[in-house]
N, C-alpha and C positions, 0 to 999 in steps of 0.2 A: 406843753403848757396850754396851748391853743384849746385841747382837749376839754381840759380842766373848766376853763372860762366857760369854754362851751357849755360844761355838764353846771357853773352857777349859773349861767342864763338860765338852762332848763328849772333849777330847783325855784327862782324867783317865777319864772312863768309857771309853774305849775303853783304855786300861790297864789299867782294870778287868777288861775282858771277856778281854782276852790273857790275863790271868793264872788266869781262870775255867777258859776254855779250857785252857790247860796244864796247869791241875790236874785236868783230867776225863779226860786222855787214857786211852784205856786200857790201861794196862799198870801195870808196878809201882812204889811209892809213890815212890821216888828218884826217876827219871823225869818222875812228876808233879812234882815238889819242882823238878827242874831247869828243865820247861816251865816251871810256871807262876810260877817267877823271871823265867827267861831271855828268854821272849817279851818281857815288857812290859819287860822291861830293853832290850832288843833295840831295841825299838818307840824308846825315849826315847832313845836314840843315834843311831841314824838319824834322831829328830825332831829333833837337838841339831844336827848335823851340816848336816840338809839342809832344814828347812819352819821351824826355829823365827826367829821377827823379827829374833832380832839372829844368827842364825848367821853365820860369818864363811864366807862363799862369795860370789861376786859373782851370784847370783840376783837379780831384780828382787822384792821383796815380794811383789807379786800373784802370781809364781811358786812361792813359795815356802808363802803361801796355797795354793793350786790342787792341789802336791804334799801337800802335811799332810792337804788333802783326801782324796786318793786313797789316801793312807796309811789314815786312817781309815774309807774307805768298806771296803777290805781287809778291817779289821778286823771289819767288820759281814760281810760276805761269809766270814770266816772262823769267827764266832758261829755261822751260818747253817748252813754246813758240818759245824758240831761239832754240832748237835741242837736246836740252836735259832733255827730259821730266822723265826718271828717277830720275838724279839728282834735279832734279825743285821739283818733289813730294815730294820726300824723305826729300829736307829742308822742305820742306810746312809742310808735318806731323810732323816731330821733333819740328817744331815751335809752332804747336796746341800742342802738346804734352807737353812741357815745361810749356808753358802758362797753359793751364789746372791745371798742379801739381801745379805750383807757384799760382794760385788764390784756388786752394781745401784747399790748406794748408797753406792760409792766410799771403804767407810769401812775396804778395807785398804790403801789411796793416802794417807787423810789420816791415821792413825795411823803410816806412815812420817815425814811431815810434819814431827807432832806427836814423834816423838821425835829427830828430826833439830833441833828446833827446842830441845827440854828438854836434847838433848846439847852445843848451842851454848851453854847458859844463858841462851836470853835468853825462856825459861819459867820 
């Protein structure tokens, strides 16, 4: 479960970083105002739509894991871009990093399970 927590810290910090991002762009302060709304609004729609556990799409879990990854390695790769290529990395690997444990140790297969099982009630 540690995992898990681990991998919502990441997805809030990587909203964090869109919005950082959009707010440094450079140009004039409206602009910034809309970036650094609009990305991480952006970001949590497409995450809503297409990586989050209960999205309503017929994705497999693990799938739907693997893209929220890629989503957020983006995200690091877009830090990166914007002048901050340390911190850009550094999300990006901690994101592979997660991901990796959470699919080695099967524990995005048994929190399907588990709420497949809490939605029957018989959790």
């Amino acid at each position: 479960m540690l995992l898990l927590a681990i991998r919502f810290l990441l997805e809030l910090v990587g909203l964090g970083a869109l919005a950082f991002v959009g707010a440094t762009v450079p140009s004039e302060t409206a602009l910034r105002v809309v970036f650094g709304i609009g990305a991480p609004l952006g970001l949590a729609v497409v995450w809503a739509l297409v990586a989050a556990p209960k999205a309503d799409n017929p994705l497999p879990l693990r799938t739907r894991s693997l893209l929220g990854s890629a989503l957020l390695v983006g995200v690091g790769l877009t830090l990166a871009l914007a002048g901050q290529p340390a911190w850009g990395i550094g999300f990006a690997i901690a994101v592979i990093a997660d991901q990796a444990l959470i699919v080695l140790l099967g524990l995005d297969e048994s929190t399907a399970t588990i709420e497949a099982l809490a939605t029957k009630g018989s959790i």
